[in-house]
N, C-alpha and C positions, 0 to 999 in steps of 0.2 A: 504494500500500500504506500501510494506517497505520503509525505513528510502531512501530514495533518498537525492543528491545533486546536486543542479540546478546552472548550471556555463552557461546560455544561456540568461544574461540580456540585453544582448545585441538586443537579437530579442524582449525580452519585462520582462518587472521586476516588482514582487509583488507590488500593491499600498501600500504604506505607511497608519500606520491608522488614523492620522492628515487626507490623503486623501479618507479613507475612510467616516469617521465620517463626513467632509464636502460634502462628495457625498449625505449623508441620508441627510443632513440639507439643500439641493440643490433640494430632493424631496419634500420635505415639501411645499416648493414655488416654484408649480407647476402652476403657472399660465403664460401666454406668453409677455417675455418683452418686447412688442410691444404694449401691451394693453395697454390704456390711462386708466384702472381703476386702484384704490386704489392694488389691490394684482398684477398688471401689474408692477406698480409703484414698489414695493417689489422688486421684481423679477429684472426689471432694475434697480435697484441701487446696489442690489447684484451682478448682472453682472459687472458692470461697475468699483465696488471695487474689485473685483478678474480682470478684465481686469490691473486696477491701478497696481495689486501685480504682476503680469504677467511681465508688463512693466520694475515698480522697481526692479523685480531680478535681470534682464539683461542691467538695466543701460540707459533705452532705452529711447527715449523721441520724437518717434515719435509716427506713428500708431500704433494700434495690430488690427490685424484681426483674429479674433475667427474662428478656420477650425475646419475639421473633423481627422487634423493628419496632418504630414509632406508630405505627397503624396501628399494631396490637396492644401497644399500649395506651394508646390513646382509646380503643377500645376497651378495653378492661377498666380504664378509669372512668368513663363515663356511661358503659353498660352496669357497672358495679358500685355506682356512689350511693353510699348511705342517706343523702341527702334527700329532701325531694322532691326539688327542682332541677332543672340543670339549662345554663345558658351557654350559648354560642356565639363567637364573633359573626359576623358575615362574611369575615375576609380569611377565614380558616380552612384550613387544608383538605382537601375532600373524604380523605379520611375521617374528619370529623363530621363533617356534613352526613356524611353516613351512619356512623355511629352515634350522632347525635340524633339522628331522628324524632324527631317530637319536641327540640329542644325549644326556648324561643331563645330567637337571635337578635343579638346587641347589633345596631349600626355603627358606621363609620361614617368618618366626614370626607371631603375630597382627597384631602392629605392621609389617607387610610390608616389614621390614625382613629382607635374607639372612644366616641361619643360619650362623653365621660356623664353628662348628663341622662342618659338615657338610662345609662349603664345601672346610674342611682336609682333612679325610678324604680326600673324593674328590681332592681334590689329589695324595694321598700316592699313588695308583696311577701317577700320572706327570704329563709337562707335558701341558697342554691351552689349548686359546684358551679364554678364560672372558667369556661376554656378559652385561654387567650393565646397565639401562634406571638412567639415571642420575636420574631424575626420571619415575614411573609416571605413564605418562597417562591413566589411568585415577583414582587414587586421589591422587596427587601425592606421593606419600614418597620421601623422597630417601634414595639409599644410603649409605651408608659410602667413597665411593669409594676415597677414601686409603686404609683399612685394607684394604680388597680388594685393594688395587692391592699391598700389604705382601705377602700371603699366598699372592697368586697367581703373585709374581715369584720370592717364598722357594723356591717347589716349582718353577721354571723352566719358569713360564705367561707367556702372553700375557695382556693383557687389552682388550677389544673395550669400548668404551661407548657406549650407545645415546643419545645428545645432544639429540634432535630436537626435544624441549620446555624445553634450557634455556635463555637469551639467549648470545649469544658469552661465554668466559667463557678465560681463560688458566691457569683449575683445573687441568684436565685435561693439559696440555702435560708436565707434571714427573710426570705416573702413570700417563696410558693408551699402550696400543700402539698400538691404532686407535680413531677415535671415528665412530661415521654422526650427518650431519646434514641438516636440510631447512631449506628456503629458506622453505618457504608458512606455517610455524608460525611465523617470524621478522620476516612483514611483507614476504616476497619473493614470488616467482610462484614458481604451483605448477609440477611438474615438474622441480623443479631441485632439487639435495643436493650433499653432496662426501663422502667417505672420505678422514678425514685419517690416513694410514699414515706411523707412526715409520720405519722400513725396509722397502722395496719385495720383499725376500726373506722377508719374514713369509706374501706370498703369491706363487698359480702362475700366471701371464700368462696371459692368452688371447688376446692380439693385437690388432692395430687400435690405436684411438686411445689417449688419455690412458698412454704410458709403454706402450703392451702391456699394457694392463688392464682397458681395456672399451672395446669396439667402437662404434662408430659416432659421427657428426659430432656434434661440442659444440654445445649449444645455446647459443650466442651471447647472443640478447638473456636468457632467463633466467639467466644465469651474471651478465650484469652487474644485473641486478635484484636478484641477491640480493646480491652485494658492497654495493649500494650502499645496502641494507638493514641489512645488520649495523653501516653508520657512523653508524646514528641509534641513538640511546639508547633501552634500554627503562626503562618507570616500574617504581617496588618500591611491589608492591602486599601488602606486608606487611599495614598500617593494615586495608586495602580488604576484604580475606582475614579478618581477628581479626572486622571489622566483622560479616561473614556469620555467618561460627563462632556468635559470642554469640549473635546474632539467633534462628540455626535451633536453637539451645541450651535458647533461652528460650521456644520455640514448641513445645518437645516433640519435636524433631527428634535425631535421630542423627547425630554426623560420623565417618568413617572415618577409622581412625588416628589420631584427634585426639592421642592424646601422641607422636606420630609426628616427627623434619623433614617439613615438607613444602615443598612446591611450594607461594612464595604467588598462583601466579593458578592454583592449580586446588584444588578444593574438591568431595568425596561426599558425599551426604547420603543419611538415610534417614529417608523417612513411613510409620512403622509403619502397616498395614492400609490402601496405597497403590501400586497396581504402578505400575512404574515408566512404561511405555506410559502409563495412564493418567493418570501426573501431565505427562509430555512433552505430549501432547494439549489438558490443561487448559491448561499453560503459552504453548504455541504458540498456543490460540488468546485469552489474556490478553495476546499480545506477545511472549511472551521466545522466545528460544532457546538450548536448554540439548540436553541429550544423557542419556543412560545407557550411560557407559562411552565404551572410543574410538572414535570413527568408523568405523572397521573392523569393529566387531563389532558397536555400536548398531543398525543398519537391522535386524539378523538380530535382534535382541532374544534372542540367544541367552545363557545364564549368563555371568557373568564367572568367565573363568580365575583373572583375579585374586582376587576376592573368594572364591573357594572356596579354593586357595592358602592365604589368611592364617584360614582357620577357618570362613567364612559358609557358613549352610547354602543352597544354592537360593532359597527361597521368601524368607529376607531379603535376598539378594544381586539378586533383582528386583525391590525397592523403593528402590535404589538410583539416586539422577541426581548426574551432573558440573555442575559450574557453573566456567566458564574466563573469567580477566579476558584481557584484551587494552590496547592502549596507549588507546586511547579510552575504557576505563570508566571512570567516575565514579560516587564518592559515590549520587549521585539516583540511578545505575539499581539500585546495589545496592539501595539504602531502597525503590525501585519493587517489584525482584524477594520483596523480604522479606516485604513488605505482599502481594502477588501469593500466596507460599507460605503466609503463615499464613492466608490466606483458605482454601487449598486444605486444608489440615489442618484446619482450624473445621468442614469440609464431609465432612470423612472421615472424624472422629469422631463426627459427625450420622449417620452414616452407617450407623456400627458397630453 
């Protein structure tokens, strides 16, 4: 294959080789951590020291529960909250949309940023769990979590936060209740996440493994791939980020949220009189890979929840592409993908 550049870490980013090399050492002790024998024994103590480093990244000091990924945990904590209400952003991850079913949903304002007023409101009818995507993976705006996490405790809520795009971080230990996260956005193997729960009575058992909380055998070697993933550092792609912004600025381009916080390795853009299929097309076959929206919902090319959410109508919300840094971008491939995009806008405007 020629020389490709992959700006799509956002839907999933290379494992790290710290992660991989504990993946193989995770095969090795292939026996079931449940088993009372001596390589049983192995096996859960392994576990249980990668659950510890799991914990320690993120400062955390209550439970983890070992999942299959941030969907399942996001599902477990909002199929299984003690509560009994439970609210939704509008601007959350389809996973939740899903598992939220019946939830009622919090708005956002243009800046997709949640309506902190509304937020209260709905509060005032009673407690509820309340699921906030701490960093939109789609758009990259970061919420308010601290004031959320004020507002939802005042009214005697919970709060759930969806993690899974931000690097470990020990933010979250002093304001959320539960957090879901993934391993494969982190530079770990796919299939593997944890549900860090403050108190194990926020939810209702289902039995089997992990504490009576979710069934079936741990996956061993991804649980230590991804521990061993959160001990490498990620880069701050602040710089790398502004660098795009300007770029797609100065080329006639549009960015979502720009007065926004955002996420700096994820970045939306719009090419007026450009759908978005067809700029993914152009781009794939220039090299890049980029996305529109998140991996969940990109294949389907179907609207973004989000983008309509914060005000877009349809028809600009499909001109809409992500562009996601990961630990290997560099400088050159941005200035590559820039040059790449404003070719593709010279041609669109020819076009018109």
């Amino acid at each position: 294959m020629p020389h490709r550049i992959y700006l799509d870490h956002a839907a999933t980013t290379p494992m790290t080789a710290a992660a991989r090399d504990a993946v193989v050492h995770g095969l090795a002790l292939w026996a079931n951590p449940s088993s009372p024998h001596a390589e049983g024994r192995a096996a859960r103590a392994a576990l249980e020291a990668a659950r510890r480093e799991i914990a320690a990244a993120h400062g955390w000091r209550g439970e983890v529960l070992l999942t299959s990924g941030a969907s399942e945990s996001l599902g477990i904590a909002l199929g299984r909250t003690t509560l009994p209400r439970r609210l939704i952003t509008a601007v959350e991850h389809d996973a939740v949309m899903r598992a939220g079913t019946g939830a009622a949903v919090v708005p956002v304002g243009a800046d997709g940023i949640v309506d902190r007023e509304a937020l209260a409101a709905m509060l005032a009818d009673g407690p509820a769990l309340v699921c906030v995507q701490w960093a939109n993976s789609e758009t990259g705006v970061r919420q308010p979590i601290a004031a959320i996490a004020d507002a939802v405790h005042a009214a005697g809520g919970m709060l759930l936060v969806d993690a899974a795009q931000m690097p470990a971080s020990d933010e979250l230990a002093a304001v959320a209740d539960m957090v879901a996260l993934s391993a494969h956005k982190r530079g770990g193997p796919p299939g593997v996440g944890a549900l860090l729960v403050r108190d194990l009575r926020l939810l209702h058992p289902s039995g089997g493994q992990e504490r009576g909380y979710r069934p079936g055998t741990e996956n061993l070697p991804g649980v230590l791939g991804y521990a061993a993933a959160l001990a490498e550092p990620e880069p701050d792609h602040d710089a790398l980020r502004a660098r795009l912004d300007d770029a797609i600025l100065r080329s006639g381009g549009e960015i979502v949220a720009a007065d926004s916080p955002r996420h700096p390795a994820i970045g939306s853009y719009r090419l007026r009189g450009a759908a978005a299929a067809a700029q993914l097309i152009l781009l794939d076959g220039a090299g890049f890979a980029v996305s529109a929206g998140s991996a969940c919902s990109s294949g389907s090319m179907k609207p973004s929840h989000v983008l309509a959410a914060m005000g877009w109508d349809e028809a600009a919300g499909r001109e809409v592409i992500r562009v996601s840094f990961g630990r290997t971008t560099t400088a050159a491939e941005v200035d590559a993908f820039v040059a790449a995009w404003r070719q593709m806008a010279r041609t669109t405007r020819r076009a018109a």
